[in-house]
C-alpha positions, 0 to 999 in steps of 0.5 A: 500500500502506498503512503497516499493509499493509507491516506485515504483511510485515515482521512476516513477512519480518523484514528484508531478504532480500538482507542482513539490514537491519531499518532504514527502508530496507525497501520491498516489492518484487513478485516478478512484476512488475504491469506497465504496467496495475498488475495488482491481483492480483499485489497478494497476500502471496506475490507481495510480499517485503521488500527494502532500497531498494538491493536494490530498486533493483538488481533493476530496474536490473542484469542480473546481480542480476536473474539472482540474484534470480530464482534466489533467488525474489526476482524472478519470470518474469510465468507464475511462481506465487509461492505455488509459488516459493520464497524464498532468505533470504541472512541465515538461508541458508534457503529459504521458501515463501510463503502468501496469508495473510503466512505462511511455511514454512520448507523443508528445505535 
């Protein structure tokens, strides 16, 4: 991903779904993984969110971040839809539904 392709999803996530970070620790993070071949299509603008480089890192390696990333939308089973799962944004307490154009909507509580 280039710098000006990650720019398009924090200009459009903000920060940090997880916990609010704004720094130079946000990295992308693919809701269904690509898997071992680097499926391309999964490279899409609902299919990638902005997460801190701990929170990243915890939905890859703990179980039980895992479990609560994918009941926030973070984190989706490979048959998951990203354009039809919503997201959870921890700071906002808000959920958002994802485009493949870098928008967002924001859904009603």
């Amino acid at each position: 991903m280039t710098p000006k392709q990650f720019q398009k999803y924090l200009d459009r996530d903000k920060h940090c779904y997880h916990c609010g970070i704004t720094d130079d620790t946000l990295i992308p993070q693919h809701r269904a993984g690509r898997g071992m071949g680097g499926v391309k299509s999964r490279n899409n603008a609902a299919n990638i969110i902005v997460l801190c480089s701990y929170a990243n890192g915890m939905l890859e390696s703990d179980a039980k971040f895992a479990e609560a990333g994918r009941i926030r939308g973070w984190k989706l089973a490979s048959w998951q839809e990203p354009t039809a799962a919503p997201i959870y944004d921890t700071m906002n307490n808000c959920w958002w539904q994802l485009d493949q154009n870098y928008g967002r909507l924001l859904l009603v509580n």
